[in-house]
PDB file of N, CA, C, O and CB in Angstrom:
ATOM      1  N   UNK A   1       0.850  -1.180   0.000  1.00  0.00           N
ATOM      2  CA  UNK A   1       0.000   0.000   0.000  1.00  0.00           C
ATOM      3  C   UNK A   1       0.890   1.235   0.000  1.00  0.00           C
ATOM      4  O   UNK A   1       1.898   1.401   0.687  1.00  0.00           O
ATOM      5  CB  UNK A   1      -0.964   0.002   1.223  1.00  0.00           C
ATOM      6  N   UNK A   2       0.376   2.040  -0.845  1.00  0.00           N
ATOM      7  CA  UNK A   2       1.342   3.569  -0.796  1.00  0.00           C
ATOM      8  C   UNK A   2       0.805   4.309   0.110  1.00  0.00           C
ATOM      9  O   UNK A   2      -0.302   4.138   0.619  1.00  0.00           O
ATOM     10  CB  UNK A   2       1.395   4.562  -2.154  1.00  0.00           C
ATOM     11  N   UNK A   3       1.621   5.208   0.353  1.00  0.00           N
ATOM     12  CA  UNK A   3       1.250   6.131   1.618  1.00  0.00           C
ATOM     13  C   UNK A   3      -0.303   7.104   0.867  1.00  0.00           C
ATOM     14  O   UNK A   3      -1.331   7.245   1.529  1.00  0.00           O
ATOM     15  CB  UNK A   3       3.001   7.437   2.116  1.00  0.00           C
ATOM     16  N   UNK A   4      -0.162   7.605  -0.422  1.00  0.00           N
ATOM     17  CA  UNK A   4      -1.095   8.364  -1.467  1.00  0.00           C
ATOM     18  C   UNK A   4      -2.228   7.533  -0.857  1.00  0.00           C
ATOM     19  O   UNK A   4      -3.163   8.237  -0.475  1.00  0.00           O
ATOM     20  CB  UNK A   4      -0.775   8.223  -3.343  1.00  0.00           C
ATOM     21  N   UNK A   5      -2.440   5.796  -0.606  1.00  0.00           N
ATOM     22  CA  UNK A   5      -3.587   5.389  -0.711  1.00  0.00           C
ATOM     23  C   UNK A   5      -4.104   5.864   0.441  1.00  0.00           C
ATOM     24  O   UNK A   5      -5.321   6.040   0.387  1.00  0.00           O
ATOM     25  CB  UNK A   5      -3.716   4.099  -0.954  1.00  0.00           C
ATOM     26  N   UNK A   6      -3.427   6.211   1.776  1.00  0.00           N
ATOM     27  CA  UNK A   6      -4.310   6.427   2.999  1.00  0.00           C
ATOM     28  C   UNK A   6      -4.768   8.000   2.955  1.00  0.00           C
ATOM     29  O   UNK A   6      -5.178   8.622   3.935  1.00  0.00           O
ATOM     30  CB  UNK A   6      -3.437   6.049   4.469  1.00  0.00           C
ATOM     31  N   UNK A   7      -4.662   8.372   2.014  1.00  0.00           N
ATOM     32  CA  UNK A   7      -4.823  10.162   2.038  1.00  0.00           C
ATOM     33  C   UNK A   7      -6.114  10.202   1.150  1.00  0.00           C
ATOM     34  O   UNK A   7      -6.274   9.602   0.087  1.00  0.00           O
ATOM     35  CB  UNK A   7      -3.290  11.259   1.190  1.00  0.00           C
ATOM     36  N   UNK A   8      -7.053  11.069   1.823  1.00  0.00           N
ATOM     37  CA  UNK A   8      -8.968  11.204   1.210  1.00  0.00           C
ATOM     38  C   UNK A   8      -8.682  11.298  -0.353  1.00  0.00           C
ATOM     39  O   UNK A   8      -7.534  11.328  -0.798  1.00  0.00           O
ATOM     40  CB  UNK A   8     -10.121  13.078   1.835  1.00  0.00           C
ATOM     41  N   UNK A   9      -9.497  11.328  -0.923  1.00  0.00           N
ATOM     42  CA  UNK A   9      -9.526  11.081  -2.399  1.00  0.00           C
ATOM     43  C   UNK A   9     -10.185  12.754  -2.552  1.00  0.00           C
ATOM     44  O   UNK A   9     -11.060  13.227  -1.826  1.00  0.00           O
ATOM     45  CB  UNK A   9     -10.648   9.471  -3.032  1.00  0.00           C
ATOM     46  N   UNK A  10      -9.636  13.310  -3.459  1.00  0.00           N
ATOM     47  CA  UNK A  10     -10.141  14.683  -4.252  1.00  0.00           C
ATOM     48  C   UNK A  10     -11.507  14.574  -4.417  1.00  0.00           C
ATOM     49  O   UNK A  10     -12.007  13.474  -4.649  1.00  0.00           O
ATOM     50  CB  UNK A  10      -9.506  14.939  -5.738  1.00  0.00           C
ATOM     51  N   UNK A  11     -12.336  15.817  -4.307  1.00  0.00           N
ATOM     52  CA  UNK A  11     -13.582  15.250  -5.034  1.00  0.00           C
ATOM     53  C   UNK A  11     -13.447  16.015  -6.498  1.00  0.00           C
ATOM     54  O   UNK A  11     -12.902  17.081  -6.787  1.00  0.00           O
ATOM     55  CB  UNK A  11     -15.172  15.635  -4.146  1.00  0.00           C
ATOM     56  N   UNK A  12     -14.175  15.025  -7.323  1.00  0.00           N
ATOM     57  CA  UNK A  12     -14.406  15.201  -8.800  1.00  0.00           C
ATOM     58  C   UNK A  12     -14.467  16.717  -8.985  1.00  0.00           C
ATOM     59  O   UNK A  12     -15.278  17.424  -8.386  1.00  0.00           O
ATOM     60  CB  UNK A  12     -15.791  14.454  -9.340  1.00  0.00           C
ATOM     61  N   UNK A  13     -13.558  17.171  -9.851  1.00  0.00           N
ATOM     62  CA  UNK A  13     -13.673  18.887 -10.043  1.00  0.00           C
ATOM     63  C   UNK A  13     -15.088  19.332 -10.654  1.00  0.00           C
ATOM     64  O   UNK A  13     -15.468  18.523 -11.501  1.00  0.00           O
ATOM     65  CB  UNK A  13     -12.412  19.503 -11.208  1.00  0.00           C
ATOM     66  N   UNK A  14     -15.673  20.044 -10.518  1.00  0.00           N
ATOM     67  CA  UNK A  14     -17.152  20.565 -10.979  1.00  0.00           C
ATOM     68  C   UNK A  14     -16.548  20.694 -12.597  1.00  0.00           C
ATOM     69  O   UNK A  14     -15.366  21.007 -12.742  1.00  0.00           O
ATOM     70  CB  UNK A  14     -17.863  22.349 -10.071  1.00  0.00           C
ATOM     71  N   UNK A  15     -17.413  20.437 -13.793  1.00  0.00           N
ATOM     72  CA  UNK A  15     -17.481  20.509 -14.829  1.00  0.00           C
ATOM     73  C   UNK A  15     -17.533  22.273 -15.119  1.00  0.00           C
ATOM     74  O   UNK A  15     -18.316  22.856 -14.370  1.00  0.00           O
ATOM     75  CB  UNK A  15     -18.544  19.576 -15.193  1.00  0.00           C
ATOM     76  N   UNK A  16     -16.675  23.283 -16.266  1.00  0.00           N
ATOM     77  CA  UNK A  16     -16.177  24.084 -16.512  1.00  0.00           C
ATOM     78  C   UNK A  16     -17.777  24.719 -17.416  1.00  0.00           C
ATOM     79  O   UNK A  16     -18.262  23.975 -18.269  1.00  0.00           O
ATOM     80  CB  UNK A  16     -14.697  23.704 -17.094  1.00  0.00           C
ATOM     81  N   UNK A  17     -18.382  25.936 -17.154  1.00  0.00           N
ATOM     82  CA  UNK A  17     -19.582  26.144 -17.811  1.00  0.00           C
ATOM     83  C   UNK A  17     -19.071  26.894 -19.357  1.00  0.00           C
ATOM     84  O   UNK A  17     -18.818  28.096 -19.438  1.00  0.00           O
ATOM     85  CB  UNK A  17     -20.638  27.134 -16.762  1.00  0.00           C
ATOM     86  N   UNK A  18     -19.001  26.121 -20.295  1.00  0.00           N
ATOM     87  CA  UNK A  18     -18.529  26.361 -21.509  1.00  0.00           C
ATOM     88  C   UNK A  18     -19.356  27.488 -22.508  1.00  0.00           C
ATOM     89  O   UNK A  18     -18.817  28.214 -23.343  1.00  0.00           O
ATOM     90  CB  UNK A  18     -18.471  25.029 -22.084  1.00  0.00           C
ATOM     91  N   UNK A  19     -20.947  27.420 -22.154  1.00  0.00           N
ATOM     92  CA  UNK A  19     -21.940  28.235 -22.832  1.00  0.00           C
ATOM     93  C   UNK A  19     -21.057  29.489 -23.007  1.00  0.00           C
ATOM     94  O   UNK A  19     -20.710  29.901 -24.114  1.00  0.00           O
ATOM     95  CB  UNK A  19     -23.393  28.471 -21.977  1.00  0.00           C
ATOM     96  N   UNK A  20     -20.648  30.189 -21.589  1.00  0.00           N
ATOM     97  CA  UNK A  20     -20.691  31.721 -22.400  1.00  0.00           C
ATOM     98  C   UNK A  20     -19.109  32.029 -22.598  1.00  0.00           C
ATOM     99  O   UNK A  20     -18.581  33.136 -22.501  1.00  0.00           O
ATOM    100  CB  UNK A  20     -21.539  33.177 -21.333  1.00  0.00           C
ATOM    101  N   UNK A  21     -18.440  30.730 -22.913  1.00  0.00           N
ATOM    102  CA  UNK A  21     -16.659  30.925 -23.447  1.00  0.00           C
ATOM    103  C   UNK A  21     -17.085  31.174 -25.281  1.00  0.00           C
ATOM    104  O   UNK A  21     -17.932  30.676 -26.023  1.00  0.00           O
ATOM    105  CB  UNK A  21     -15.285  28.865 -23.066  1.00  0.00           C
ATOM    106  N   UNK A  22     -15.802  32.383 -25.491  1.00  0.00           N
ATOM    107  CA  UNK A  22     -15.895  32.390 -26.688  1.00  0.00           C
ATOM    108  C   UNK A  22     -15.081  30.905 -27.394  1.00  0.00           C
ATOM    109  O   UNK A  22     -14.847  29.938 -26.670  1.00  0.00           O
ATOM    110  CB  UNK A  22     -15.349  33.802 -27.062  1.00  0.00           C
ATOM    111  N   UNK A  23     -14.647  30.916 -29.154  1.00  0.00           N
ATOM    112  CA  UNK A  23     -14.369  29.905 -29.550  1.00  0.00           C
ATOM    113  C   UNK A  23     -12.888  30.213 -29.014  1.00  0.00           C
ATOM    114  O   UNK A  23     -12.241  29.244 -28.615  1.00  0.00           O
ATOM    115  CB  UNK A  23     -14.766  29.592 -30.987  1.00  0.00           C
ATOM    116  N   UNK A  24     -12.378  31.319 -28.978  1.00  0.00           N
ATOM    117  CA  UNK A  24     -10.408  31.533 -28.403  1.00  0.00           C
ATOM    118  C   UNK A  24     -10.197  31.181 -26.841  1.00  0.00           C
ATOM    119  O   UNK A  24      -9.147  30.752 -26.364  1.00  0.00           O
ATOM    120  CB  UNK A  24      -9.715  33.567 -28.491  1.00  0.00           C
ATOM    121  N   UNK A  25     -11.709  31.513 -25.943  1.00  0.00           N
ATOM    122  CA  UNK A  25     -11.158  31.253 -25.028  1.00  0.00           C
ATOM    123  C   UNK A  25     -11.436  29.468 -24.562  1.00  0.00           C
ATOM    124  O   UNK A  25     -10.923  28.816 -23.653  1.00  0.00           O
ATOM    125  CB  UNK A  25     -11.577  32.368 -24.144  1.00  0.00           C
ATOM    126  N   UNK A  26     -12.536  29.041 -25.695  1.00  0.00           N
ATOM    127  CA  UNK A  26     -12.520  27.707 -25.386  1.00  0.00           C
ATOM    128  C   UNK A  26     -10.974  26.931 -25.931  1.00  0.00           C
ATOM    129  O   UNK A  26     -10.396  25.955 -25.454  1.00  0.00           O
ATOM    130  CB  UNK A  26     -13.910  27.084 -26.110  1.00  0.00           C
ATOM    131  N   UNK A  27     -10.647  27.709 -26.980  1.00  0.00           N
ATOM    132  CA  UNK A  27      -9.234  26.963 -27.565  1.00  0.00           C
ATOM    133  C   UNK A  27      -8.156  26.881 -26.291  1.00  0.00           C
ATOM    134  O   UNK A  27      -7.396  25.975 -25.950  1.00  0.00           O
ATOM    135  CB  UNK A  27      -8.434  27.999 -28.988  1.00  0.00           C
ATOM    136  N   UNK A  28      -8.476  28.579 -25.574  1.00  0.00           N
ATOM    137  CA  UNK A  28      -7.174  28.501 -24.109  1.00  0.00           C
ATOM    138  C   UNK A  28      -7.277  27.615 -23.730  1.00  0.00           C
ATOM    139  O   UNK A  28      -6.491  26.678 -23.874  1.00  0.00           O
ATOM    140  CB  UNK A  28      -7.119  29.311 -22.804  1.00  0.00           C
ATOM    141  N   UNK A  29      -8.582  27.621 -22.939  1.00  0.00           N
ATOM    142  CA  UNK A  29      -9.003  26.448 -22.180  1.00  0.00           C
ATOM    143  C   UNK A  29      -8.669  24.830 -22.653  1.00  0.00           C
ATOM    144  O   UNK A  29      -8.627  23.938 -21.807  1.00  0.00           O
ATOM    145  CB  UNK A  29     -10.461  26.625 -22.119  1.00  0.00           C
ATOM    146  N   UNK A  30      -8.425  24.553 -24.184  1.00  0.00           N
ATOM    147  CA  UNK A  30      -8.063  23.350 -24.237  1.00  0.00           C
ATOM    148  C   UNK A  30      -6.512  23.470 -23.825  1.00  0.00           C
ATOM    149  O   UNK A  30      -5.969  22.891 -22.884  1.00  0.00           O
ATOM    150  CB  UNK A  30      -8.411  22.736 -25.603  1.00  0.00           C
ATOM    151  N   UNK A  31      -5.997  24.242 -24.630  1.00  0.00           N
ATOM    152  CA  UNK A  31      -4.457  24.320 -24.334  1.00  0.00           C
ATOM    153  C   UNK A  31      -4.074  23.897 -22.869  1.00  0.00           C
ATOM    154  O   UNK A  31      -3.161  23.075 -22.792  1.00  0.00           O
ATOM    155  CB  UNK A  31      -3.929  25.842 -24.561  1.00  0.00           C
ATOM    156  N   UNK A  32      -4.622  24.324 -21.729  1.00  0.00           N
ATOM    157  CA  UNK A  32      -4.419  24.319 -20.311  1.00  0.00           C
ATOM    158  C   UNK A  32      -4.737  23.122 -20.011  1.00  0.00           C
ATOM    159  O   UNK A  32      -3.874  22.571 -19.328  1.00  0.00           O
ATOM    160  CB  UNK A  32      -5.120  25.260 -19.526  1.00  0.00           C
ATOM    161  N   UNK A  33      -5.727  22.430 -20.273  1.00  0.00           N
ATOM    162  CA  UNK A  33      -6.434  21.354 -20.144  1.00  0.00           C
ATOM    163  C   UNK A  33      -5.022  20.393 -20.829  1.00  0.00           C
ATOM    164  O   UNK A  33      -4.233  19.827 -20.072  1.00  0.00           O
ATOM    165  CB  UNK A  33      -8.100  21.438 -20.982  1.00  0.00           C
ATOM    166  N   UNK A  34      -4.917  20.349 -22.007  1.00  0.00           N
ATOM    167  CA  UNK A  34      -3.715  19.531 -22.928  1.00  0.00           C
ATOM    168  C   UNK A  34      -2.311  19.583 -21.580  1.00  0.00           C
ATOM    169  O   UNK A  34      -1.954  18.578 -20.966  1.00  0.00           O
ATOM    170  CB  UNK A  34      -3.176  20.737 -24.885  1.00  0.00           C
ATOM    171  N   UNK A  35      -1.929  20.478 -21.448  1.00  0.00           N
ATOM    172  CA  UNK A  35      -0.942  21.081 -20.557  1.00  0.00           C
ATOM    173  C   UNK A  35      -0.939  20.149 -19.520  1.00  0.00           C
ATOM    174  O   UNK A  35      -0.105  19.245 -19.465  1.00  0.00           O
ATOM    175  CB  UNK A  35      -1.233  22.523 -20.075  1.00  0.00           C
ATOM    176  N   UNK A  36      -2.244  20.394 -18.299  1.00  0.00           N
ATOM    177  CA  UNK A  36      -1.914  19.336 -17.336  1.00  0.00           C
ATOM    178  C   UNK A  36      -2.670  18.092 -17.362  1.00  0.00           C
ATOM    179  O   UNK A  36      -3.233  17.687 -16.344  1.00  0.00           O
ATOM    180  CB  UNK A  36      -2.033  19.828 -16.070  1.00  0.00           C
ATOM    181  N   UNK A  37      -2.726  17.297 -18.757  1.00  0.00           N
ATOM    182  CA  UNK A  37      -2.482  16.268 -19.049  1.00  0.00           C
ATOM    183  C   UNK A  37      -1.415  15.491 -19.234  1.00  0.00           C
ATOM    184  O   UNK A  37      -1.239  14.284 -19.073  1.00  0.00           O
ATOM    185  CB  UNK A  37      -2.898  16.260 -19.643  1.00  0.00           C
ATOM    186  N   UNK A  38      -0.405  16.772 -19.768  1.00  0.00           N
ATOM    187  CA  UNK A  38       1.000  16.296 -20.054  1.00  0.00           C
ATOM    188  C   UNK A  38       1.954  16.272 -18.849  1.00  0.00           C
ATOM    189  O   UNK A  38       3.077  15.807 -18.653  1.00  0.00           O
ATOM    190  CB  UNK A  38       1.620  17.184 -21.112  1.00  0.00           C
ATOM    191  N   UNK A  39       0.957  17.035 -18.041  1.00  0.00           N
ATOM    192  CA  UNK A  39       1.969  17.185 -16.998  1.00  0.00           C
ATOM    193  C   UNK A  39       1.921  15.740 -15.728  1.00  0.00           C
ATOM    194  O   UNK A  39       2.727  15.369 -14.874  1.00  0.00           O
ATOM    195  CB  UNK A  39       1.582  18.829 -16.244  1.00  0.00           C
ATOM    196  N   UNK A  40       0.412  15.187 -16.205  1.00  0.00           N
ATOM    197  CA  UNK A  40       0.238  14.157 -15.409  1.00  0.00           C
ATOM    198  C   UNK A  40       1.205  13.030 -15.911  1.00  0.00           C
ATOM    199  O   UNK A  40       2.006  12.299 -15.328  1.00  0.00           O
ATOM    200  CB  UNK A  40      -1.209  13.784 -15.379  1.00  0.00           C
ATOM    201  N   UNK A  41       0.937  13.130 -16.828  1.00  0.00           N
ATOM    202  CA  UNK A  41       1.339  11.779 -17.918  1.00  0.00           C
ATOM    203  C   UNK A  41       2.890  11.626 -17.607  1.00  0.00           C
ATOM    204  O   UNK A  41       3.527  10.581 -17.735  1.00  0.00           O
ATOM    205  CB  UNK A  41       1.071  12.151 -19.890  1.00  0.00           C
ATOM    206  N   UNK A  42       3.450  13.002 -17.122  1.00  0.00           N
ATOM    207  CA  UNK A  42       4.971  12.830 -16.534  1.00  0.00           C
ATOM    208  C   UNK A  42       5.313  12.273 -15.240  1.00  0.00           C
ATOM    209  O   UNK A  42       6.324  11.749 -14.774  1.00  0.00           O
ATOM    210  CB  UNK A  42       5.588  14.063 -16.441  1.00  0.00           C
ATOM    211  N   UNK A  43       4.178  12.543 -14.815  1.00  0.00           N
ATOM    212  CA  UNK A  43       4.502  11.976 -13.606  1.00  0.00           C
ATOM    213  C   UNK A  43       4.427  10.588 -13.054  1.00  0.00           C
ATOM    214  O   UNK A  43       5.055   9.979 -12.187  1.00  0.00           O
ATOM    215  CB  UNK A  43       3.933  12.561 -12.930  1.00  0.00           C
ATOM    216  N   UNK A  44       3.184  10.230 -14.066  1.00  0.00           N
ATOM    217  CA  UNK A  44       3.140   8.677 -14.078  1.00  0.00           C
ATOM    218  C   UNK A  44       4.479   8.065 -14.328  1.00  0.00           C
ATOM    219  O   UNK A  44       5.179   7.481 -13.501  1.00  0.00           O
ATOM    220  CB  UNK A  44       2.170   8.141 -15.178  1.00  0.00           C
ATOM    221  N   UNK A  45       4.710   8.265 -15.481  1.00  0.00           N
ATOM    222  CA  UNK A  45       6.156   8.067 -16.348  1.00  0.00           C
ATOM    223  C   UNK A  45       6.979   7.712 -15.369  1.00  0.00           C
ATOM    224  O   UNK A  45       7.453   6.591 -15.186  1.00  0.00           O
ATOM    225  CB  UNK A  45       6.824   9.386 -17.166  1.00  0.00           C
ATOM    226  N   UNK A  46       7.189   8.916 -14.583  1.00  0.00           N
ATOM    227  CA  UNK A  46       8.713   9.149 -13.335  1.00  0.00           C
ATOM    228  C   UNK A  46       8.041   7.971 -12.241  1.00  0.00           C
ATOM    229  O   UNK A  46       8.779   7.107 -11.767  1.00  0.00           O
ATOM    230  CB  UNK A  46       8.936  11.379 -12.262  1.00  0.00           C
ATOM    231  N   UNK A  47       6.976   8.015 -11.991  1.00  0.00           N
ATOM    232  CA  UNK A  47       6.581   6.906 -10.691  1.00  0.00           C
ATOM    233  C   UNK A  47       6.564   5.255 -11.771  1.00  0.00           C
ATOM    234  O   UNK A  47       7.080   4.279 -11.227  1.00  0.00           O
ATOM    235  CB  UNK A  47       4.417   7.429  -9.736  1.00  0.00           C
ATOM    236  N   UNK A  48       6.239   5.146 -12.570  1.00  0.00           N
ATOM    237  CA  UNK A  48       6.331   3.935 -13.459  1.00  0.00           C
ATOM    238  C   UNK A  48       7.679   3.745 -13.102  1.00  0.00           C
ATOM    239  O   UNK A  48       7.774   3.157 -12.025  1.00  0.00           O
ATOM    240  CB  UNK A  48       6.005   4.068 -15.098  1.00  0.00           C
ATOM    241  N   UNK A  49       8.827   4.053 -13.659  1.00  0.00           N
ATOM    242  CA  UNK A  49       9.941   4.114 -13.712  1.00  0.00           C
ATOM    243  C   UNK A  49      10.627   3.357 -12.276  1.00  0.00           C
ATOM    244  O   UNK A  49      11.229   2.301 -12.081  1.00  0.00           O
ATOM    245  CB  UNK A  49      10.174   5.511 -14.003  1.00  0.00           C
ATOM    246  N   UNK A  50      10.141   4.618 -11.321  1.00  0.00           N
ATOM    247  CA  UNK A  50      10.713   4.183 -10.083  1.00  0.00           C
ATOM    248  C   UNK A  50      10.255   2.963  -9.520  1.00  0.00           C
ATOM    249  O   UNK A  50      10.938   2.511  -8.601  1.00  0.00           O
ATOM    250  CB  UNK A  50      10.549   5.114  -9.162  1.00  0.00           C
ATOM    251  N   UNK A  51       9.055   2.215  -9.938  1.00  0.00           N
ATOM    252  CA  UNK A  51       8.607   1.393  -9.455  1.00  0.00           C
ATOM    253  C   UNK A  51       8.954   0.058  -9.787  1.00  0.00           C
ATOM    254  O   UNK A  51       8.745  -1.004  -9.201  1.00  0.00           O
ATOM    255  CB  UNK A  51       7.630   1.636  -9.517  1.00  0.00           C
ATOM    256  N   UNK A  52       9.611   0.376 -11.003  1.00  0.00           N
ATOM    257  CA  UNK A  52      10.520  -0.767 -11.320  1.00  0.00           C
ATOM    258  C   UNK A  52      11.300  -0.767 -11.251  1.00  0.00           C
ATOM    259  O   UNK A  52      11.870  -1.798 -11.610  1.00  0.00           O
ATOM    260  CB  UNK A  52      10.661  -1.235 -12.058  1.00  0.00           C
ATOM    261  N   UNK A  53      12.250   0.531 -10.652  1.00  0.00           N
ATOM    262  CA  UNK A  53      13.712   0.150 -10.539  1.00  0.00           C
ATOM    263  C   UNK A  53      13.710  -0.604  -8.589  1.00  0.00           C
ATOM    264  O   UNK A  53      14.378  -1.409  -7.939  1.00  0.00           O
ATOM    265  CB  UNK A  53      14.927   2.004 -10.885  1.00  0.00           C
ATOM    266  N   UNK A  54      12.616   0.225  -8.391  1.00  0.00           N
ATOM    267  CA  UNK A  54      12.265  -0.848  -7.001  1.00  0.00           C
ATOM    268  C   UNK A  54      11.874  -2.355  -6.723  1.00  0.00           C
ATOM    269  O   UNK A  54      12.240  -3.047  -5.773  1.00  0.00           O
ATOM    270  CB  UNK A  54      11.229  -0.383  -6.427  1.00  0.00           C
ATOM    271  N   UNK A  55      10.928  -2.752  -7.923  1.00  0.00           N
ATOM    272  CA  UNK A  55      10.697  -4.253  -8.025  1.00  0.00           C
ATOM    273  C   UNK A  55      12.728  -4.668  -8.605  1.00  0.00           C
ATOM    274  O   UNK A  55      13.484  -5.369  -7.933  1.00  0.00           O
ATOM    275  CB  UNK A  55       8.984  -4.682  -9.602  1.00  0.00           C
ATOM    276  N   UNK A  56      12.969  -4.231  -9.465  1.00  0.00           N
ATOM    277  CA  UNK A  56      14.006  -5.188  -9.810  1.00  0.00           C
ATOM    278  C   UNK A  56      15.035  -4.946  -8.942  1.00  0.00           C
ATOM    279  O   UNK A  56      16.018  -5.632  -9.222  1.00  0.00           O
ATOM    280  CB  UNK A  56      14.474  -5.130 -11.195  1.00  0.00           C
ATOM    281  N   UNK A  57      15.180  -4.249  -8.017  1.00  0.00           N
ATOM    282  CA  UNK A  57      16.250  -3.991  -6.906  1.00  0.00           C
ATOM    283  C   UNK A  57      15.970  -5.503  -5.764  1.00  0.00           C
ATOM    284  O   UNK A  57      16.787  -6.361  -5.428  1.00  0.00           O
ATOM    285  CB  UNK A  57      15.859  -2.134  -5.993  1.00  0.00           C
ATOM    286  N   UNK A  58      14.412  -5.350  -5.371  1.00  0.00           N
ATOM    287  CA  UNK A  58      14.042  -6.505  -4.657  1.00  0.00           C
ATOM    288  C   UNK A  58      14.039  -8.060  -5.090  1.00  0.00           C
ATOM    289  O   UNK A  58      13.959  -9.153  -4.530  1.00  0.00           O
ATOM    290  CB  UNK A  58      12.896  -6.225  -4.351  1.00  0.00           C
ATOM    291  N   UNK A  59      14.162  -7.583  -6.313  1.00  0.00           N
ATOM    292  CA  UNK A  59      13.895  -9.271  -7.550  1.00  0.00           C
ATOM    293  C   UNK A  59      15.402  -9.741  -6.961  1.00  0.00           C
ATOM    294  O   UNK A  59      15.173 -10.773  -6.330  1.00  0.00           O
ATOM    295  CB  UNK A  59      13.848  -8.982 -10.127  1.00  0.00           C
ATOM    296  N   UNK A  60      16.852  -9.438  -6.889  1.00  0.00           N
ATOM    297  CA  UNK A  60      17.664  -9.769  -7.063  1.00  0.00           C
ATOM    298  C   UNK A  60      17.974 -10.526  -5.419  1.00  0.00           C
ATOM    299  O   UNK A  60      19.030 -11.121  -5.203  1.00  0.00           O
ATOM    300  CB  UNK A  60      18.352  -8.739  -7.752  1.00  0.00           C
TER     301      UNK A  60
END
């Protein structure tokens, strides 16, 4: 168990009211959105990573 698992869970972010965004500021809004997707996706990456240099440290 990771320590992350004993810590409350986020609640679901409220959905973004898109009606009165223009089409540039809906484009920002994807950009930002794209952004910390990428930024998650790094972090998985770096914890993926470490998690196997931890299984194969213990494998041996």
């Amino acid at each position: 168990m990771e320590p992350e698992d004993l810590l409350p869970r986020a609640a679901k972010p409220q959905q973004r009211n898109l009606a009165p965004m223009s089409v540039e500021e809906l484009e920002a809004y994807i950009g930002e959105l794209e952004a910390e997707i990428a930024r998650v996706r790094q972090d998985i990456e770096k914890k993926t990573k470490h998690r196997s240099s931890a299984e194969s440290l213990f494998r041996r």
